[in-house]
Each structure stands twice: as C-alpha cells, then as structure tokens.
PyMOL Python script that loads the backbone (N, CA, C, O; Angstrom):
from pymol import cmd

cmd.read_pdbstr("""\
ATOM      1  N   UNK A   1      15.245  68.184  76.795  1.00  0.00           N
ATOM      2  CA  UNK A   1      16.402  68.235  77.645  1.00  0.00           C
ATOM      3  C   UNK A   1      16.114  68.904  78.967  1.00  0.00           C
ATOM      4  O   UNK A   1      16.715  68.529  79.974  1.00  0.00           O
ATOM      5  N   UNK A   2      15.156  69.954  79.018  1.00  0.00           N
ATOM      6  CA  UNK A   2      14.585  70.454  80.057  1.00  0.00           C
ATOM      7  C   UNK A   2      14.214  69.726  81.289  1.00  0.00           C
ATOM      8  O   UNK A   2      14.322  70.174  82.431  1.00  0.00           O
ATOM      9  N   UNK A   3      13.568  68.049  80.803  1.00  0.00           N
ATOM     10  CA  UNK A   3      13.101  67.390  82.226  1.00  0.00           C
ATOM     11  C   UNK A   3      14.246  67.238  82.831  1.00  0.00           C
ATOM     12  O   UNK A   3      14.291  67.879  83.880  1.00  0.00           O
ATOM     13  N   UNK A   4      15.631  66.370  82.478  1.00  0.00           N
ATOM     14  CA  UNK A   4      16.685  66.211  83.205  1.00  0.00           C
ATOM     15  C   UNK A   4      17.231  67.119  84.409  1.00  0.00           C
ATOM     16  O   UNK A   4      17.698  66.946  85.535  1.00  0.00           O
ATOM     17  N   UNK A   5      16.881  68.296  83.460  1.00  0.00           N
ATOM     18  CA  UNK A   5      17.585  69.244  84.686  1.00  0.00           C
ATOM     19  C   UNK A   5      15.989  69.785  85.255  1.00  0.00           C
ATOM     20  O   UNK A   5      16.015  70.714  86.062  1.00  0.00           O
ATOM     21  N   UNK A   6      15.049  69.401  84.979  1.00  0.00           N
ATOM     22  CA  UNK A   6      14.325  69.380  86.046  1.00  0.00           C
ATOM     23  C   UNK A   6      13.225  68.769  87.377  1.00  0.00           C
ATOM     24  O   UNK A   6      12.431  69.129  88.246  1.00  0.00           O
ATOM     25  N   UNK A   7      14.109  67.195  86.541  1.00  0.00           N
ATOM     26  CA  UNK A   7      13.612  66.330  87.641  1.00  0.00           C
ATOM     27  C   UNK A   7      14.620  65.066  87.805  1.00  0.00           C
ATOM     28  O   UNK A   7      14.568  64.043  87.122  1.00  0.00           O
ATOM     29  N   UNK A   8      15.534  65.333  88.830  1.00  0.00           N
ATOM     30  CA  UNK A   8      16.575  64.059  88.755  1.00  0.00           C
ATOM     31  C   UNK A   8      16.621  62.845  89.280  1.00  0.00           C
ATOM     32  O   UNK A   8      17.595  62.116  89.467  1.00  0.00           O
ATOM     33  N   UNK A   9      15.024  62.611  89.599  1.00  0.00           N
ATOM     34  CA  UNK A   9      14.545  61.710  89.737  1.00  0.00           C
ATOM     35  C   UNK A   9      14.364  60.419  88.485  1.00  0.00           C
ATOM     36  O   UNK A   9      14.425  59.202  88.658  1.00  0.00           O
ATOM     37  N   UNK A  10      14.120  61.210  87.170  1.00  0.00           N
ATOM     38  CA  UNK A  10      14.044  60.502  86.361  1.00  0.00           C
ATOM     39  C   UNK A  10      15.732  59.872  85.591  1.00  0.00           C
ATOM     40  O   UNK A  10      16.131  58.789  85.163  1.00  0.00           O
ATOM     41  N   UNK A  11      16.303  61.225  85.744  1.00  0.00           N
ATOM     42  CA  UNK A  11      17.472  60.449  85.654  1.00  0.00           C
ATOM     43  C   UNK A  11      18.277  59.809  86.443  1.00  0.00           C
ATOM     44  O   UNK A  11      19.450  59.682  86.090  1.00  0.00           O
ATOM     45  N   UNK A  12      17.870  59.314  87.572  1.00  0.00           N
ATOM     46  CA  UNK A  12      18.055  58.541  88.807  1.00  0.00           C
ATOM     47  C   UNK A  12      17.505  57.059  87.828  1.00  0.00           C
ATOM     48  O   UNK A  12      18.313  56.130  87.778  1.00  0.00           O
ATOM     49  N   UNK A  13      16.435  56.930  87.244  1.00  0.00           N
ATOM     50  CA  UNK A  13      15.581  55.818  86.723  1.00  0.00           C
ATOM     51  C   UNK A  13      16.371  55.312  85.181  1.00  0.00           C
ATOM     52  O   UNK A  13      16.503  54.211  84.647  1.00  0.00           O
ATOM     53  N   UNK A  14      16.835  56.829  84.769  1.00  0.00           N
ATOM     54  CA  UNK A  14      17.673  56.370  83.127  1.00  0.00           C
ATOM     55  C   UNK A  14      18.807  55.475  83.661  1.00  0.00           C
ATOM     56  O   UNK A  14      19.197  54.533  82.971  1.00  0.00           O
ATOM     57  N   UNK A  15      19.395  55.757  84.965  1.00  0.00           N
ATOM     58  CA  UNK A  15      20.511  55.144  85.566  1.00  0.00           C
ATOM     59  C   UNK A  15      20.375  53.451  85.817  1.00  0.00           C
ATOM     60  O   UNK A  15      21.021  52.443  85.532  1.00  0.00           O
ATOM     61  N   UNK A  16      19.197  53.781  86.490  1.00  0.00           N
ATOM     62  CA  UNK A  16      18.927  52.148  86.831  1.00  0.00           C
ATOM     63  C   UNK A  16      18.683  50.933  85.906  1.00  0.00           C
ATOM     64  O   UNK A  16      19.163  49.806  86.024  1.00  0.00           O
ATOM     65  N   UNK A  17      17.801  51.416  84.922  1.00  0.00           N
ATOM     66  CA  UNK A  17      17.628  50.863  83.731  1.00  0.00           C
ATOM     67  C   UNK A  17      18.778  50.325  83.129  1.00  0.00           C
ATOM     68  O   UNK A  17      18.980  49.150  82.821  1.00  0.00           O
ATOM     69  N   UNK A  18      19.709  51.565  82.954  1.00  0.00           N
ATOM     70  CA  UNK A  18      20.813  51.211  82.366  1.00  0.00           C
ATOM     71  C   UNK A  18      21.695  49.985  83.027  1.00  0.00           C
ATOM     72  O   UNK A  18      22.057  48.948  82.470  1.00  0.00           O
ATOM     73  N   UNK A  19      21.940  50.429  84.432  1.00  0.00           N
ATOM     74  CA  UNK A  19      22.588  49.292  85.490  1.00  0.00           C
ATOM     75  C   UNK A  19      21.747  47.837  85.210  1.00  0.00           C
ATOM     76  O   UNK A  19      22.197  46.792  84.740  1.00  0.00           O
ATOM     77  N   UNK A  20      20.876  48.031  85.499  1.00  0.00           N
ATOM     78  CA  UNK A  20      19.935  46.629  85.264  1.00  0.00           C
ATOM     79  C   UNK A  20      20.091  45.814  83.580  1.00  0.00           C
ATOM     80  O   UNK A  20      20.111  44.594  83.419  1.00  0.00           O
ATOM     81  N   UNK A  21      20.187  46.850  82.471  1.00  0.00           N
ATOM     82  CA  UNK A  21      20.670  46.163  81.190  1.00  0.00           C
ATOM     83  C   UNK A  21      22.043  45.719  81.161  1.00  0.00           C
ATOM     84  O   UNK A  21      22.174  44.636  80.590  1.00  0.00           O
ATOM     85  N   UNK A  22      23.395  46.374  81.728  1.00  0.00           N
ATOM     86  CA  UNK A  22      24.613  45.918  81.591  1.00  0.00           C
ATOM     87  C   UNK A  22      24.696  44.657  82.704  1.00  0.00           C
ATOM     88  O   UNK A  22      25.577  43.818  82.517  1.00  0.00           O
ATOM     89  N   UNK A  23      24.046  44.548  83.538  1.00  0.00           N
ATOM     90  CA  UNK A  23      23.733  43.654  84.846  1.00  0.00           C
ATOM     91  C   UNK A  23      23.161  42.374  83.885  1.00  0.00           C
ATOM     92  O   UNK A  23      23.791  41.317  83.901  1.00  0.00           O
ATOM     93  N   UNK A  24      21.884  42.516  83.007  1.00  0.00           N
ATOM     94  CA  UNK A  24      21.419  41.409  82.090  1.00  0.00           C
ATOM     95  C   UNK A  24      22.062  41.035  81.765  1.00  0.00           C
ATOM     96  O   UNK A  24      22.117  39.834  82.031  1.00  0.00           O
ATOM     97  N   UNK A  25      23.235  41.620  80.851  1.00  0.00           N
ATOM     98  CA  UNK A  25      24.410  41.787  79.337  1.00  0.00           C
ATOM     99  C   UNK A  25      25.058  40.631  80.456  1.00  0.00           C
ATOM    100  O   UNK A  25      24.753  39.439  80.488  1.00  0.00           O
ATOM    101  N   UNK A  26      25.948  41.270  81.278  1.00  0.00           N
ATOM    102  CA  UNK A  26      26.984  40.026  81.944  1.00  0.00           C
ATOM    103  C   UNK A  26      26.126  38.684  82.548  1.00  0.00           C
ATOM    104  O   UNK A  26      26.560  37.536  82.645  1.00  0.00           O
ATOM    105  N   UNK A  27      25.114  39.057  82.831  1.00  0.00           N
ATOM    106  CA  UNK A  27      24.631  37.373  83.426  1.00  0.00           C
ATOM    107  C   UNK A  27      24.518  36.748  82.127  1.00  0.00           C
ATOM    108  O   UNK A  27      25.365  35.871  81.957  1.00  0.00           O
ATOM    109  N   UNK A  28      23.807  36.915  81.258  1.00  0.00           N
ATOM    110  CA  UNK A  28      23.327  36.389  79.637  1.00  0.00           C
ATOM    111  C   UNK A  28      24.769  36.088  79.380  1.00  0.00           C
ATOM    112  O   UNK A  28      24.923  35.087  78.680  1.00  0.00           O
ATOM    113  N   UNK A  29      25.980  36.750  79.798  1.00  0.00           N
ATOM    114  CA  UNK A  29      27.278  36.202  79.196  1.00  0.00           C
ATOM    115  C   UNK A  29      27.885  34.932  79.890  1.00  0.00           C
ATOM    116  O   UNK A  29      28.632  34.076  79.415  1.00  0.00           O
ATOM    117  N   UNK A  30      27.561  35.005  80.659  1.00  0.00           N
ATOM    118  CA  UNK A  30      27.839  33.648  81.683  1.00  0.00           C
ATOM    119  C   UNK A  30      27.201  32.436  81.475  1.00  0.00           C
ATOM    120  O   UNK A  30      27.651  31.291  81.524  1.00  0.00           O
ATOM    121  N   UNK A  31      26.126  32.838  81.245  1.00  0.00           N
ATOM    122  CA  UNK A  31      25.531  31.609  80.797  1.00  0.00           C
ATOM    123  C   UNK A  31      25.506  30.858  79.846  1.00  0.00           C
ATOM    124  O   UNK A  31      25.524  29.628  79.900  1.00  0.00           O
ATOM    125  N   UNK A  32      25.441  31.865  78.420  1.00  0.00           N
ATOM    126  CA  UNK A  32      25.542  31.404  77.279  1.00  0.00           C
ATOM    127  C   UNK A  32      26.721  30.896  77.072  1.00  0.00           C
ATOM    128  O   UNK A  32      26.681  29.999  76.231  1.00  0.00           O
ATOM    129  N   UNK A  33      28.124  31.178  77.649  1.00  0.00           N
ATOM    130  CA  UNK A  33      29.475  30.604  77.969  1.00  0.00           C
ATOM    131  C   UNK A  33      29.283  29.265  78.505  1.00  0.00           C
ATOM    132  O   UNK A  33      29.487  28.322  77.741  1.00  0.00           O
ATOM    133  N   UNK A  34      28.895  29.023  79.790  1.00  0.00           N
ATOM    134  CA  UNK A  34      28.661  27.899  79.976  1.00  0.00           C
ATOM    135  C   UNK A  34      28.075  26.489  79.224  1.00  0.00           C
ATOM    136  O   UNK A  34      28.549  25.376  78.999  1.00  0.00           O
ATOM    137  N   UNK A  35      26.533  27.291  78.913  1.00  0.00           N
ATOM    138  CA  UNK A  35      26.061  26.585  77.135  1.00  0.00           C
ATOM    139  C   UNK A  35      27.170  26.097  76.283  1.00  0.00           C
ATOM    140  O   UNK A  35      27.472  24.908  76.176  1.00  0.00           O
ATOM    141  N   UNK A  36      27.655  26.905  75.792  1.00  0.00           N
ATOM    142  CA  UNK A  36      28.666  26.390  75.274  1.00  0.00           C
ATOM    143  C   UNK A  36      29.359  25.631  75.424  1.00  0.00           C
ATOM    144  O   UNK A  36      29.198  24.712  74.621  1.00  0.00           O
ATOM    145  N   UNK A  37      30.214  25.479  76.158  1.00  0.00           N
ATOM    146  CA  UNK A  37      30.797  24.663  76.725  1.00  0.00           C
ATOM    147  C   UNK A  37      29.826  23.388  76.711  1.00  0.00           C
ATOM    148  O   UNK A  37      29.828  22.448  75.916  1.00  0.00           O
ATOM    149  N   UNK A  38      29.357  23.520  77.334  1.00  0.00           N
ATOM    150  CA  UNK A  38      28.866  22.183  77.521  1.00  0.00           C
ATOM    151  C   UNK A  38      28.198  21.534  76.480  1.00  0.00           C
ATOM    152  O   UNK A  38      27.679  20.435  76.674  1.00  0.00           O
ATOM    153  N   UNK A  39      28.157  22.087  75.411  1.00  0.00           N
ATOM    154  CA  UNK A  39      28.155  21.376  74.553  1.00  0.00           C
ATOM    155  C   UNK A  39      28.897  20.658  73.323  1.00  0.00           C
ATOM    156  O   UNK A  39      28.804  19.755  72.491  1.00  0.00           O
ATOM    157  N   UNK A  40      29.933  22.006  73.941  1.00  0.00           N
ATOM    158  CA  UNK A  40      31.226  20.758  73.177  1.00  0.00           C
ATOM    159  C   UNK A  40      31.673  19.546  74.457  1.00  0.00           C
ATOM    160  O   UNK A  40      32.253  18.467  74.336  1.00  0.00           O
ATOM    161  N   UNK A  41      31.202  20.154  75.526  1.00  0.00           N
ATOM    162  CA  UNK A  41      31.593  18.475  76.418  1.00  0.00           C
ATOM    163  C   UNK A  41      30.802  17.596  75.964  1.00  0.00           C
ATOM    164  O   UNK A  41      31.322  16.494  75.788  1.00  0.00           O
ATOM    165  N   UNK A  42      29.519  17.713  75.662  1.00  0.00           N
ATOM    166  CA  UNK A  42      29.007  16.694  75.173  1.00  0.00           C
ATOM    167  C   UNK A  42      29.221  15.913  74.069  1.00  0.00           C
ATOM    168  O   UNK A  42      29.093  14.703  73.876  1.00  0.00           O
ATOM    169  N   UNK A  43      29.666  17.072  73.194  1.00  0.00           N
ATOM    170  CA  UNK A  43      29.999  16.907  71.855  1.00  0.00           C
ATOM    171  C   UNK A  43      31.727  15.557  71.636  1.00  0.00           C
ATOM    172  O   UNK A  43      31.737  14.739  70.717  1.00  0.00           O
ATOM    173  N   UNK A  44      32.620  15.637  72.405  1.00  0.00           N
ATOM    174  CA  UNK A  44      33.592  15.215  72.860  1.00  0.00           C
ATOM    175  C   UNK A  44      33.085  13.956  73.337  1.00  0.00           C
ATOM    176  O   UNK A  44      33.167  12.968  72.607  1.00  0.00           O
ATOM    177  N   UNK A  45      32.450  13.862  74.749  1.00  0.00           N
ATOM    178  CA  UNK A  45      31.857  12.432  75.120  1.00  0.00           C
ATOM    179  C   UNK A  45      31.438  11.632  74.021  1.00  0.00           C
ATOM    180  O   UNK A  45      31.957  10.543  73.777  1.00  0.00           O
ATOM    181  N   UNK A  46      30.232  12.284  73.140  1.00  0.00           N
ATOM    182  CA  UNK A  46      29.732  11.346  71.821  1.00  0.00           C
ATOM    183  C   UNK A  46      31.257  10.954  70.979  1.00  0.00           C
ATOM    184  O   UNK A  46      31.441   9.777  70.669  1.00  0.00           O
ATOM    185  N   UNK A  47      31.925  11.616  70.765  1.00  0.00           N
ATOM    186  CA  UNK A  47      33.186  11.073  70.311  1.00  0.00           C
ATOM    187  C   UNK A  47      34.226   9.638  71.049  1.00  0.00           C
ATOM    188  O   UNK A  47      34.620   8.632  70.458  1.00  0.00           O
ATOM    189  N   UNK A  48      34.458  10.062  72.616  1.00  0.00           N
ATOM    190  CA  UNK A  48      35.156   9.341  72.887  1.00  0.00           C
ATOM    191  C   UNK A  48      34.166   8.086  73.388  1.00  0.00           C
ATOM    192  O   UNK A  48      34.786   7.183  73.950  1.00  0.00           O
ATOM    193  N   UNK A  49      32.766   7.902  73.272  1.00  0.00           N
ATOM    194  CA  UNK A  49      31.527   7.069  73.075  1.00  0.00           C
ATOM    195  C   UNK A  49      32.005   6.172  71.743  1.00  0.00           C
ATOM    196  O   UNK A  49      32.162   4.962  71.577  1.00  0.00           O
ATOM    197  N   UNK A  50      32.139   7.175  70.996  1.00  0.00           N
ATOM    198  CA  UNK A  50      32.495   5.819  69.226  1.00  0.00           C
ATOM    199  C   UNK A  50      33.880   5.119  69.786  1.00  0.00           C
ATOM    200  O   UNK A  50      34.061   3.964  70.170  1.00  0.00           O
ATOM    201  N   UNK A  51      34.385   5.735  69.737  1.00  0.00           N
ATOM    202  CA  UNK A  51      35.824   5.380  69.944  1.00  0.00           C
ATOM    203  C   UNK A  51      35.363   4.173  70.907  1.00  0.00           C
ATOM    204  O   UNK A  51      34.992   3.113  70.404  1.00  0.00           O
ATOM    205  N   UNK A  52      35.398   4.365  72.377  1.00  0.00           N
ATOM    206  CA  UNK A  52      35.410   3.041  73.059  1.00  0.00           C
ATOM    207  C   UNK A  52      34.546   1.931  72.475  1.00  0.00           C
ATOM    208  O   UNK A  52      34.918   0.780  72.704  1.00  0.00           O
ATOM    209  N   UNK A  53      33.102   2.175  71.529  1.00  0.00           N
ATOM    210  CA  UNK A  53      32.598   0.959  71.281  1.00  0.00           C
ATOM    211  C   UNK A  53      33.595   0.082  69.476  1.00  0.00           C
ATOM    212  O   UNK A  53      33.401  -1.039  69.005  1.00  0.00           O
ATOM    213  N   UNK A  54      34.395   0.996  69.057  1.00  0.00           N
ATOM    214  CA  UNK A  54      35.452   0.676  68.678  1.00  0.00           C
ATOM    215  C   UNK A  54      36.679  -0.100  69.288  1.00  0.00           C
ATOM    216  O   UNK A  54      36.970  -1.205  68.830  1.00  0.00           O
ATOM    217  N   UNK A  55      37.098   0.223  69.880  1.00  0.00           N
ATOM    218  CA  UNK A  55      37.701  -0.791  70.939  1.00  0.00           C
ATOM    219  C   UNK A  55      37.255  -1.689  70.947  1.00  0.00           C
ATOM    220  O   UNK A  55      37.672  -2.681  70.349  1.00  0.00           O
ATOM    221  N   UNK A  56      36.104  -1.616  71.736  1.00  0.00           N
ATOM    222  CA  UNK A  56      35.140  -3.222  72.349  1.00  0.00           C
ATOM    223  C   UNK A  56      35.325  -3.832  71.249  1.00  0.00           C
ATOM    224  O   UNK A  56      35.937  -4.884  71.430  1.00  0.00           O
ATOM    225  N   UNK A  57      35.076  -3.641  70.233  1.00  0.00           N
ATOM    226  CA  UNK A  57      34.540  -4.212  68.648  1.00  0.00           C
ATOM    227  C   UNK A  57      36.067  -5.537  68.708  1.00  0.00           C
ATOM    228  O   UNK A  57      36.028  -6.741  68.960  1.00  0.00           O
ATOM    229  N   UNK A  58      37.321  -4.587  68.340  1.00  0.00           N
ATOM    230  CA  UNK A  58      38.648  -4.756  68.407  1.00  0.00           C
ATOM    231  C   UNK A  58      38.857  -6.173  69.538  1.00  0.00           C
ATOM    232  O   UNK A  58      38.915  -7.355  69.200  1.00  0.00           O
ATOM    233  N   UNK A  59      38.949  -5.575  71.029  1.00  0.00           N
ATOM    234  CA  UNK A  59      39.082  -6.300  71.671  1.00  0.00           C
ATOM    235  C   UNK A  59      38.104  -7.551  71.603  1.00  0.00           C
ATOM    236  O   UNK A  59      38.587  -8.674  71.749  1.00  0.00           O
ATOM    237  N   UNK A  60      36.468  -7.354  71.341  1.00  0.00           N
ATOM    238  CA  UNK A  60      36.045  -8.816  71.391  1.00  0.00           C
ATOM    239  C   UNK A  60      36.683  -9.593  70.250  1.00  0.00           C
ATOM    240  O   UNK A  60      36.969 -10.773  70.453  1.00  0.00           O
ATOM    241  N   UNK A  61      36.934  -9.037  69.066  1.00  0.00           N
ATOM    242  CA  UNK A  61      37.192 -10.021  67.757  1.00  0.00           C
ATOM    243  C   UNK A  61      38.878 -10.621  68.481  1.00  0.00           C
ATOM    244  O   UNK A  61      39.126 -11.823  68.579  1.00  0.00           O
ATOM    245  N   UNK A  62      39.666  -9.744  68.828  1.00  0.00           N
ATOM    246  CA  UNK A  62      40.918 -10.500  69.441  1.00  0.00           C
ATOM    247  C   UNK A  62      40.955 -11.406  70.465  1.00  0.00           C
ATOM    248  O   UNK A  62      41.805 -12.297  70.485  1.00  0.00           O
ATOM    249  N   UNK A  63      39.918 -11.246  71.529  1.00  0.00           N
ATOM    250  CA  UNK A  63      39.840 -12.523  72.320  1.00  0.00           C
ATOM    251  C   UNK A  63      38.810 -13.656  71.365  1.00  0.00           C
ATOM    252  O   UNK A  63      39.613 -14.584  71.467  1.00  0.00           O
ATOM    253  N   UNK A  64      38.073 -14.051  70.829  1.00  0.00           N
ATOM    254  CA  UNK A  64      37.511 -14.524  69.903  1.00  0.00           C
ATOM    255  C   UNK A  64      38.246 -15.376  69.005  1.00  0.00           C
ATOM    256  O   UNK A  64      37.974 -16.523  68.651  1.00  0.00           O
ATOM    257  N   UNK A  65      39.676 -14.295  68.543  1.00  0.00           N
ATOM    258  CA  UNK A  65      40.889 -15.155  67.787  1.00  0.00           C
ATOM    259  C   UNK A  65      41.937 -15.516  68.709  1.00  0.00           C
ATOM    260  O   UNK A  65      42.832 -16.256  68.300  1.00  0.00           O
ATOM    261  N   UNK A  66      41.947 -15.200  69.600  1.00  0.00           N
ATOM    262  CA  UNK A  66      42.806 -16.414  70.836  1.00  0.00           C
ATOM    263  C   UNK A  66      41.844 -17.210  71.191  1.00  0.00           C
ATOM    264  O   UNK A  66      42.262 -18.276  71.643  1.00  0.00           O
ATOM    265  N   UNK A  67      40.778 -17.106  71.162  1.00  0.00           N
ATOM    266  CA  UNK A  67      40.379 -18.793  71.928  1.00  0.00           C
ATOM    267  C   UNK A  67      40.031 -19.471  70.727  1.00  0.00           C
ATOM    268  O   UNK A  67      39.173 -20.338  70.893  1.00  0.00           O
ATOM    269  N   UNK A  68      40.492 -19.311  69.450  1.00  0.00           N
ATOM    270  CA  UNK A  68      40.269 -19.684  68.652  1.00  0.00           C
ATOM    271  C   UNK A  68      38.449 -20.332  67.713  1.00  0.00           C
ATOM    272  O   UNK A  68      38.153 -21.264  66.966  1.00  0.00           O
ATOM    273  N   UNK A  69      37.845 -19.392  68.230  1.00  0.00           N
ATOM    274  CA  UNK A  69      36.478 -19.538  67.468  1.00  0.00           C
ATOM    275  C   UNK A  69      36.546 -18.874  65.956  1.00  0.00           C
ATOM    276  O   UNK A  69      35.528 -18.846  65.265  1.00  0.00           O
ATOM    277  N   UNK A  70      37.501 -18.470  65.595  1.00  0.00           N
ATOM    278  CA  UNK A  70      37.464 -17.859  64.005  1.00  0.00           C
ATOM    279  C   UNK A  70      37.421 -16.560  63.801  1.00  0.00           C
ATOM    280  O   UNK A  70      37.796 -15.915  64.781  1.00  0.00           O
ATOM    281  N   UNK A  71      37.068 -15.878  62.795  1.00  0.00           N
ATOM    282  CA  UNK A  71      37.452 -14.563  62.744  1.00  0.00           C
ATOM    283  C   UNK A  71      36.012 -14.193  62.692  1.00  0.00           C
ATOM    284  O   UNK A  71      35.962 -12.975  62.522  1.00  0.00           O
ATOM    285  N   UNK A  72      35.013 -14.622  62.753  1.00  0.00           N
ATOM    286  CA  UNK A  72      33.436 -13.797  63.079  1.00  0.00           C
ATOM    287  C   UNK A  72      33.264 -13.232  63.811  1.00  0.00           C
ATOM    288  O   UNK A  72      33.226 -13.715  64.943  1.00  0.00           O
ATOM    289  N   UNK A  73      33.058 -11.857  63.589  1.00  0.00           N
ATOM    290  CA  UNK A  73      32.580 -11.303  64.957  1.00  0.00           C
ATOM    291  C   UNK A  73      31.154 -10.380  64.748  1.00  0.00           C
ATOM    292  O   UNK A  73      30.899  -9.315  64.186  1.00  0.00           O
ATOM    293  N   UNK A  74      30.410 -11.341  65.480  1.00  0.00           N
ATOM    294  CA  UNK A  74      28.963 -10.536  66.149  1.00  0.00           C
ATOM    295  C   UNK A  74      28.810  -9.502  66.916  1.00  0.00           C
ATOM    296  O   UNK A  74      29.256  -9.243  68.033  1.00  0.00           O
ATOM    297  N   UNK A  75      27.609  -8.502  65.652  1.00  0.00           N
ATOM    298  CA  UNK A  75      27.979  -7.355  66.518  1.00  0.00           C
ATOM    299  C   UNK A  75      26.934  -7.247  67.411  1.00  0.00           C
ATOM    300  O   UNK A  75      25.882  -7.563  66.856  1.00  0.00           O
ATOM    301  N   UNK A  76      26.779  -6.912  68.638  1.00  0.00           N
ATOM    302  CA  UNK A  76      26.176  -6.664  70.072  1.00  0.00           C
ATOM    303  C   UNK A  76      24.748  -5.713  69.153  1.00  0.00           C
ATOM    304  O   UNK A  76      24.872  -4.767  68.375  1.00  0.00           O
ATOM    305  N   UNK A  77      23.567  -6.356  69.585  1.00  0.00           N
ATOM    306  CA  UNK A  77      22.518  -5.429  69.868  1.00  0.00           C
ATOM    307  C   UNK A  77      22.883  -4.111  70.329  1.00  0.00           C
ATOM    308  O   UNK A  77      23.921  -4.046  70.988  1.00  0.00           O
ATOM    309  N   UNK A  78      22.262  -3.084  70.124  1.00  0.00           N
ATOM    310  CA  UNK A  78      22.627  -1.609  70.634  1.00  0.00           C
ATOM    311  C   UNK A  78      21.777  -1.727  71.606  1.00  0.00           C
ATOM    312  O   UNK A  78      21.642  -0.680  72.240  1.00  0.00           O
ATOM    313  N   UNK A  79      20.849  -3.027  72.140  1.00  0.00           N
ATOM    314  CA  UNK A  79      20.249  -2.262  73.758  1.00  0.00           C
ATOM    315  C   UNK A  79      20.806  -3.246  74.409  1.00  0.00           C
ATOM    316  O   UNK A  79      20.425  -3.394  75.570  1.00  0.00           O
ATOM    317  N   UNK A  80      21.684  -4.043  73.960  1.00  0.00           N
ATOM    318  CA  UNK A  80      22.902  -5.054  74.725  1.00  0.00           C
ATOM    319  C   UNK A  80      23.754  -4.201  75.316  1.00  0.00           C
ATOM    320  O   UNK A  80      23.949  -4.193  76.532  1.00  0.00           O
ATOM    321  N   UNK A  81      24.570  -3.079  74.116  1.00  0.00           N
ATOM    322  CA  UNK A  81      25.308  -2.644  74.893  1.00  0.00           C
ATOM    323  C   UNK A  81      25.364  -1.511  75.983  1.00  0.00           C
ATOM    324  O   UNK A  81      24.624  -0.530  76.047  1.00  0.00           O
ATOM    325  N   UNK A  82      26.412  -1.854  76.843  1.00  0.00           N
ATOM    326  CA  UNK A  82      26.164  -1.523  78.082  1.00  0.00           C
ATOM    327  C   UNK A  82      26.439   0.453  78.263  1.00  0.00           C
ATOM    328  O   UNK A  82      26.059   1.308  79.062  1.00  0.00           O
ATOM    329  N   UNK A  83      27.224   0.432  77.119  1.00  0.00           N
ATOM    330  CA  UNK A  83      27.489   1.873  77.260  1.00  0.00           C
ATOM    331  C   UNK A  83      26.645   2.999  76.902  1.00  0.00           C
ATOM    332  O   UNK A  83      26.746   4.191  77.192  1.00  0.00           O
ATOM    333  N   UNK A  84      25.575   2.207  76.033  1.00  0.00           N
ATOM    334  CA  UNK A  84      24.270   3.209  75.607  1.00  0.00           C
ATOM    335  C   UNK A  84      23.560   3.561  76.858  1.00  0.00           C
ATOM    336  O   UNK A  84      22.499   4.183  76.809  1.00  0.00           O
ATOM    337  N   UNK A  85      24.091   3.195  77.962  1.00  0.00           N
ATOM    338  CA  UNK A  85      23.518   3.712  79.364  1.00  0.00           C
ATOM    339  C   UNK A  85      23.610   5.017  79.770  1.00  0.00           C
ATOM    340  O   UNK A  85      23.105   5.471  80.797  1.00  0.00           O
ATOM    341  N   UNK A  86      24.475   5.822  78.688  1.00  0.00           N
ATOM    342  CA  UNK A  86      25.034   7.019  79.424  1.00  0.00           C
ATOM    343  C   UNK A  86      23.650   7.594  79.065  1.00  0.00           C
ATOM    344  O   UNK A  86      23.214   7.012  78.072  1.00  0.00           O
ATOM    345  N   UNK A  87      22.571   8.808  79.666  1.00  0.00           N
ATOM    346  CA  UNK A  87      21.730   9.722  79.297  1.00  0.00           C
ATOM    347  C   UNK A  87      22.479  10.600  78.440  1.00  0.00           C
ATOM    348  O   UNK A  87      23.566  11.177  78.477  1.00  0.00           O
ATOM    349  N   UNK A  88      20.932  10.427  77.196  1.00  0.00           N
ATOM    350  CA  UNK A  88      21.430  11.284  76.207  1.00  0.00           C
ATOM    351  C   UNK A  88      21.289  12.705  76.842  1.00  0.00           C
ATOM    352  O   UNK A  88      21.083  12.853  78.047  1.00  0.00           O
ATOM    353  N   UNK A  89      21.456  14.106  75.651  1.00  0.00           N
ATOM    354  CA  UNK A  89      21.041  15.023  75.872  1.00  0.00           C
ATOM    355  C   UNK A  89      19.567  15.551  75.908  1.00  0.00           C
ATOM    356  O   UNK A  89      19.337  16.721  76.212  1.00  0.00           O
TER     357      UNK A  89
END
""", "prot")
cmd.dss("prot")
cmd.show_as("cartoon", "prot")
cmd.util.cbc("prot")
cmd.orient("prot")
C-alpha cells in the first residue's frame, strides 16, 4: 500500500488501465449488439425467402389452372430460381 502513496504516478496508470477496460467493455457492447441483430435480420430474411418461394409455388400452379394446362406443377431448378440471388451469409 506504501507505493500508492508513494508514487502517483502509478496510480495515474491503475487509472488508465482501468479507463481503457470500461472503454473496451462499452465498444465490445456495441458491437456484439449489432451482431446480433443482424443476425436475426438475417435470420427473418431466410424466413420471408421461404415464404415468397411459397407464393411463387401458389401463384405459378394458379396461373397454370387458368390457362388451363392441368393441375401439374413443375418445380423450378434451385439455380433457375431467381431469388437464390440474394448473397448468402
């Protein structure tokens, strides 16, 4: 306990350290927040991704049964379709 009070230089340095770890603490919190996030955005896109090639599915078999070709419906190659364009993660 002696150095403190006899060199306050060093506890000038316990200070900084410290500033510089709570300084880490909040950037590391920002970021890893963001992370997050963005991976439930991604997580969401892959969702509303099924969903629209659901649709498509829907809508081609209904125009298909108005122009009257029957109830078959062919399903699209996956490098046909156009929406596998989005970049994955």
């Amino acid at each position: 306990m002696s150095d403190f009070s006899n060199d306050p230089a060093l506890l000038l340095n316990y200070a900084l350290v410290g500033v510089l770890f709570l300084l880490g603490l909040f950037i590391w919190f920002f970021v890893n927040r963001s992370s997050v996030r963005a991976s439930e955005q991604i997580h969401l896109l892959e969702q509303l991704l099924e969903e629209q090639k659901k649709q498509n599915r829907l809508l081609r078999q209904w125009v298909d049964e108005k122009q009257g070709k029957g109830s078959e419906v062919a399903e699209p190659a996956e490098e046909e379709d156009i929406i596998r364009l989005i970049p994955e993660r």
